[in-house]
N, C-alpha and C positions, 0 to 999 in steps of 0.2 A: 504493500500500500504506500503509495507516492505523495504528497504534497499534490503534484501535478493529475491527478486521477481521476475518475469519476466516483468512484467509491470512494476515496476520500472526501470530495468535495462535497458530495449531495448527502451521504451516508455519514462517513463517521465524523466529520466536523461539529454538521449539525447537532450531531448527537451529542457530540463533548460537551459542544455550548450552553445546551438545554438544561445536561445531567448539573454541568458546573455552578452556572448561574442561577437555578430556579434549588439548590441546596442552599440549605444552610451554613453559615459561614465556616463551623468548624469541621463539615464534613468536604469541606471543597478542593482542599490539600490530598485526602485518600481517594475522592473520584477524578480530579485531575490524574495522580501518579496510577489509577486502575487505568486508564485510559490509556495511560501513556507506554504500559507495559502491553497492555492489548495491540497499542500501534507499533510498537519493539514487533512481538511475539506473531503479525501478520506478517513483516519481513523478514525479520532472523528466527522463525521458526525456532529449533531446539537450541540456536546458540543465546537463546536469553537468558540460558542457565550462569553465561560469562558475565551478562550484566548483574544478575544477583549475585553471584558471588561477588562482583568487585565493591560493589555497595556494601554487602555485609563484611566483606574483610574492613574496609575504610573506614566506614561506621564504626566497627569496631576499636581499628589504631584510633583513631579521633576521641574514646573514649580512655585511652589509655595517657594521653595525654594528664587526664585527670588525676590519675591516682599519683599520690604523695611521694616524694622519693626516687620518680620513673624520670631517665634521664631521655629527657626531651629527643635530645639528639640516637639515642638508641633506636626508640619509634621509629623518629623522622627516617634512618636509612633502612629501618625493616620496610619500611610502609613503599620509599621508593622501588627496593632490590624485588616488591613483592609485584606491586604495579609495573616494573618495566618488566619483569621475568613475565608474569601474562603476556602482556603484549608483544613481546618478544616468542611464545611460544605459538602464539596463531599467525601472527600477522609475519616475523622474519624467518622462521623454522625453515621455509620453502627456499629463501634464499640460501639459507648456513647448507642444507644440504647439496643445490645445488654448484655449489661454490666449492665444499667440504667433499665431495663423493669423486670426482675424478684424481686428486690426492689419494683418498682411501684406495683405488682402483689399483693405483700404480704401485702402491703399497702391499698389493695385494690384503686388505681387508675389507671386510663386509663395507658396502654402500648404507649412508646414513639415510634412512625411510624418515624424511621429516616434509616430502611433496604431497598434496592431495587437502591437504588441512584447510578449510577455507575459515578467516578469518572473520569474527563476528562485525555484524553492522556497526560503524561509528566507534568501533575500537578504542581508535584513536583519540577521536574527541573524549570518551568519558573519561578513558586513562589519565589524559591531560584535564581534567575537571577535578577528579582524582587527587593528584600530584598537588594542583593550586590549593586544594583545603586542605591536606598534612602541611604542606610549606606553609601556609598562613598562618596554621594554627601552631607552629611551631617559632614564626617569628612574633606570635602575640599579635598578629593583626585582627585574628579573629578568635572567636570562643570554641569549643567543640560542642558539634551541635546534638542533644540529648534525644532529641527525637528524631526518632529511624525514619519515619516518613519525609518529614520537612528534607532527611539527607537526601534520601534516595530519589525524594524529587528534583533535588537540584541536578542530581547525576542523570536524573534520566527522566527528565522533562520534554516530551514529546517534540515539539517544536526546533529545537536545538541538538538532541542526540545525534541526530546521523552527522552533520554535517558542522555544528558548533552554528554561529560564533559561540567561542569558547570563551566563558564567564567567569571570572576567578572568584573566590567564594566570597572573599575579602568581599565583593560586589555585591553577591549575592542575599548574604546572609539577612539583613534586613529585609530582605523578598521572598523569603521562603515564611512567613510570621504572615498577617492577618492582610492582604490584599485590596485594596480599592479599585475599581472599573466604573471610570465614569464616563457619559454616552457617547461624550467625545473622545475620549482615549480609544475605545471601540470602534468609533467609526474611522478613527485615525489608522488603527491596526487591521481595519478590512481594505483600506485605501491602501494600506503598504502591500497587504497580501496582495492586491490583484495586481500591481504594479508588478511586482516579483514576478505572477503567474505569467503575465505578459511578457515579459525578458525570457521565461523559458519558453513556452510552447512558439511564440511569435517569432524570437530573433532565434536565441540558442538550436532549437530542436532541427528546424532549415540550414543552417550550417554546419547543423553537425552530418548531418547526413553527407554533406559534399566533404568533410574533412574525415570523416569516417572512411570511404570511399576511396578519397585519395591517399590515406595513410596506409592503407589497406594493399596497396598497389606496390612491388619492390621499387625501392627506392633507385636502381640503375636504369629504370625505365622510364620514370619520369620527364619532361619536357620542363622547362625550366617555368614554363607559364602556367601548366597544372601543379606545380609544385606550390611556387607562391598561390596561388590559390586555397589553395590547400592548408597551407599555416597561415594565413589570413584567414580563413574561416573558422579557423581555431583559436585562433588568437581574440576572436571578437567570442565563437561559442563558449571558452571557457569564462571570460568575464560575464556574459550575461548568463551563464548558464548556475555559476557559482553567487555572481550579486541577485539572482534574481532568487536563488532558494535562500539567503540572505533576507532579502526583504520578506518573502514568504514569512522567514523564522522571526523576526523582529515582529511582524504584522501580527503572527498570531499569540506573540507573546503578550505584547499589549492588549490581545482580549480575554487575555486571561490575569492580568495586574502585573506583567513581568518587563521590564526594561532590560532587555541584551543589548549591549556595544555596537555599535557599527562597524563595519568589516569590510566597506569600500568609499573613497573617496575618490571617485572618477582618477583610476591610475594612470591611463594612457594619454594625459594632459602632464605627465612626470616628462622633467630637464634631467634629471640625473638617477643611475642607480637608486641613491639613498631615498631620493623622493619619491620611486615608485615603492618604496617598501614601507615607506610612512602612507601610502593610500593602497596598498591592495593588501587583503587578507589582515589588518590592522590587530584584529584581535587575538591571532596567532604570534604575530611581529612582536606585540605585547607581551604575550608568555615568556617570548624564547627573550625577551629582553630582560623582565623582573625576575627568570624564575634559571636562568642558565646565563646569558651575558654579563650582566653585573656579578651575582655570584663569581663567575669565574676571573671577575676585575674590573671589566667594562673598558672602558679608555682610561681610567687611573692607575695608571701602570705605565710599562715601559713601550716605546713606538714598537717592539717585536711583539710583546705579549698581546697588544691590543690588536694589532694586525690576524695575531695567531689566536686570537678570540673570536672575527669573527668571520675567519673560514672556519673554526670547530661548529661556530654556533649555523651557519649556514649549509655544512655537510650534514650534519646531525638535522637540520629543515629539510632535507632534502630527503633524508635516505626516512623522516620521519610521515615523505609523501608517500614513497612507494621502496620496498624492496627489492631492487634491483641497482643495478649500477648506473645505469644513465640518470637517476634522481640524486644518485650523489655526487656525479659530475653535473649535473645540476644544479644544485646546494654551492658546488666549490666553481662552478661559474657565477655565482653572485656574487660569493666571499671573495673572490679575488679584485671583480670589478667595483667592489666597496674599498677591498682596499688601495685598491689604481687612485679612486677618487678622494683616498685623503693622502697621496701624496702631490708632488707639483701639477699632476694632469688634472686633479680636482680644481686649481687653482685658474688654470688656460681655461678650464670646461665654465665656470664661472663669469668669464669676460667673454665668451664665446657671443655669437648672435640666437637670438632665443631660437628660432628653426632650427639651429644647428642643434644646440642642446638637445631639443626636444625629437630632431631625426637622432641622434644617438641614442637616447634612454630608447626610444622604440626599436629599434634596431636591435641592441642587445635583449630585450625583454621577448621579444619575436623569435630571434636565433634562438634563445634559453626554452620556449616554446616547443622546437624541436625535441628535443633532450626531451621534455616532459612529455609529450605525444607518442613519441616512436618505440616502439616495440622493445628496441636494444640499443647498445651503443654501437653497430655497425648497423642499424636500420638507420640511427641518426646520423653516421659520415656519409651514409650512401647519398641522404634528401638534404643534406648539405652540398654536395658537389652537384644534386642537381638543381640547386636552387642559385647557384653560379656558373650552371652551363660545363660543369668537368665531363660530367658521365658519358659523353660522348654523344651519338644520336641513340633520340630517344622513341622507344617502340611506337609508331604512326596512330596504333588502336588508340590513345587516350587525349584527349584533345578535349578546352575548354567545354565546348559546344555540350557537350557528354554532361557536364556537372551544373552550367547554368541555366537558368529557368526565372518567369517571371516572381517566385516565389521566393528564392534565392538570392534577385537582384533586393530586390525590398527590405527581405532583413537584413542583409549589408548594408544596405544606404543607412534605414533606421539604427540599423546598431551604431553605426561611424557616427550618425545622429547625438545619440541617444549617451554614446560614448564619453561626449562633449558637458559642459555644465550648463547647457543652455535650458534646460527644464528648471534647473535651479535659479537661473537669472529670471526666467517669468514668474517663478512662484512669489520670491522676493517683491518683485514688480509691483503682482497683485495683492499681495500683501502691504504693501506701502501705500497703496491708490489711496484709502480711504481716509490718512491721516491727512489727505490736501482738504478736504472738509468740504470742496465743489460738489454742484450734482454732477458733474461731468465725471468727476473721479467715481462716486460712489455708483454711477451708474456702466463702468467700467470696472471697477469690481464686481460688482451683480453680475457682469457679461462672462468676467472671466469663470465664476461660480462657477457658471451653468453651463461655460463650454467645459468646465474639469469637471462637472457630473457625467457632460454626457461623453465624456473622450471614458472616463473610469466606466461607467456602462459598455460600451463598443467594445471596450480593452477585455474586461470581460468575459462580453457575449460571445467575440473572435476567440479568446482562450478555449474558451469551452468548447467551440465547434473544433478547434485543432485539437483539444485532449478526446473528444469520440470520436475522429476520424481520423486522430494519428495511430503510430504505431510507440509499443514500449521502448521509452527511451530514458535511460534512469539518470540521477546527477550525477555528475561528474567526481564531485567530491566522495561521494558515498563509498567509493571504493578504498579509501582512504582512514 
């Protein structure tokens, strides 16, 4: 069951909302977190057993905090060694052995059986939701919290599990206690949800198909012109496809009393490395900065250790996307190009002309895209050399014509659109009309009202006809 779904949308939404709102205030925390396990337990099937478990071990250490004499720091690296040891045994197992088994080969010993294992939904995300309440409650940020439900809601609050934004608890904790929803907050959180719905089924879902398609295809055969096509359509699918389950998750938090972080800040308007990482995936950026960078020094230290802080902390982002090695040459493609930028080329990049800037930050961010898309790290040298014409000539069968379509040109236009902050500059706009006190102004606020009613209606009604006429196409993150 997807966000994007019809079963979710008509069926179990409706229902949450019903069951939530029309309880009583103190039963709204255990039919929320039924709900929420219900919506686990339609996707992840038998692996929900990993979600309870990590709640009850965590619940658990968070209580031990309490008792008199328990050396803080003990916990704290039980509590770590135990959460990264799960996650490490579903999600990287499949790597270790295939890494670990051709050694064992030559060695002549038994091959290590650790492939086959699928990794539960959203792993990721709770682990790290996890990790943020031991470390909190261990630097005294926060209290340990006594009731098992308010935790386990926080780890696995529907809206947010699969995919985060990931909410440090430090945030939380005041939100998991007695909730307010007022009509406007509500209607504010169904405007974010459809907004989101729209980013996926509208721009994401159409480009992904042409990017699916063309990654799909060996990379030595490509034409240089289906290539770029190809990580262009990717490059636009994964921001709308991950801001738009973003907004989804924000929108439905807030109809339910919850404020989650923001997690995009239109990136592809970034001059430099550093800046596309202060606006994409921000609330991740956030962890790996309070909960692993500073820890490890930060920049107060020496120009080497800070350098070598943060390729750790960016190979460790990387390999913490996916198990495989093109995510950690990934990860140590950013850490390198951060640290490019705080030596003298950060300083040229600075006096540069703003197009220049902002064609580099794209540029790398696009090339880095590869690495994340491609199968392998020789899938990605292959669509790198065709994406500059090495490969030589390339097979006649695939040719643009094959991939575009009126459907396709659209959500490209709108995504490069949509990409921009130009929605942000109108809302502003009409937000400010009505302090001129004219009728002219208030009668253009009115105007704008009613055309952002009826664009959220259209947005909408088009979502829903693409989610019963399209085909299962799940989020990108979710894998993750």
């Amino acid at each position: 069951m997807l966000f994007n779904s019809a079963l979710f949308l008509f069926v179990f939404l409706p229902g949450a909302w019903a069951a939530y709102h029309l309880s009583w205030r103190k039963a709204r925390n255990p039919i929320l977190l039924m709900a929420s396990l219900v919506f686990y337990l339609w996707g992840g099937r038998d692996q929900v057993v990993v979600l309870l478990l990590s709640i009850v071990i965590n619940c658990l250490l968070g209580w031990l905090f309490l008792l008199p004499g328990q050396s803080k720091k003990l916990v704290l690296t039980l509590g770590i060694t135990l959460n990264l040891a799960l996650l490490a045994s579903y999600k990287y197992i499949g790597f270790l052995a295939s890494n670990l088994n051709p050694i064992l080969a030559r060695l002549e010993f038994a091959p290590f059986t650790g492939s086959g294992i699928v990794a539960p939904l959203g792993i990721s995300f709770f682990t790290f939701h996890a990790l943020s309440y031991l470390v909190d409650l261990y630097r005294g940020r926060a209290a340990p919290q006594l009731n098992p439900c308010k935790f386990a809601l926080y780890l696995a609050v529907f809206p947010k599990i699969l995919a985060g934004p990931i909410l440090k608890y430090q945030d939380a904790e005041h939100q998991l206690g007695d909730r307010t929803v007022s009509p406007d907050s509500f209607l504010m959180g169904i405007r974010r949800f459809i907004i989101g719905l729209g980013k996926k089924t509208l721009i994401a879902n159409p480009l992904a198909v042409v990017a699916d398609k063309i990654f799909a295809i060996p990379g030595n055969e490509l034409s240089p012109d289906v290539a770029w096509l190809g990580i262009l359509c990717y490059t636009l699918q994964i921001y709308f496809d991950f801001s738009g389950y973003t907004d989804m998750a924000v929108g439905l938090g807030k109809t339910f009393g919850f404020e989650f972080p923001e997690n995009f800040n239109y990136p592809y308007i970034s001059q430099s490395v550093q800046e596309f990482w202060r606006r994409w995936h921000m609330s991740l950026s956030t962890w790996f900065r309070d909960y692993l960078y500073l820890p490890l020094g930060g920049n107060r230290c020496t120009r080497a250790r800070h350098y070598r802080n943060l390729i750790v902390v960016f190979v460790l982002c990387g390999f913490w996307h996916g198990a495989s090695w093109n995510f950690i040459v990934w990860g140590l493609w950013y850490g390198l190009f951060l640290v490019l930028e705080r030596l003298e080329f950060g300083q040229v990049l600075r006096r540069a002309w703003r197009p220049l800037r902002h064609g580099y930050a794209l540029t790398v961010v696009v090339a880095g895209w590869v690495l994340f898309r491609a199968e392998d790290l020789s899938h990605a040298l292959h669509y790198y050399a065709s994406l500059v014409g090495l490969n030589g000539p390339a097979s006649g069968q695939y040719y643009l014509d094959l991939y575009v379509n009126s459907e396709v040109l659209l959500a490209f236009i709108f995504g490069m659109i949509a990409a921009m902050p130009a929605a942000a500059v109108l809302k502003n706009l009409a937000v400010g009309l009505p302090a001129y006190g004219t009728r002219w102004a208030r009668a253009a606020a009115w105007s704008f009202s009613l055309a952002h009613l009826l664009f959220l209606s259209s947005l909408f009604l088009l979502s829903c006809m693409a989610v019963a006429g399209g085909t299962y196409n799940p989020f990108i993150y979710f894998k993750f």
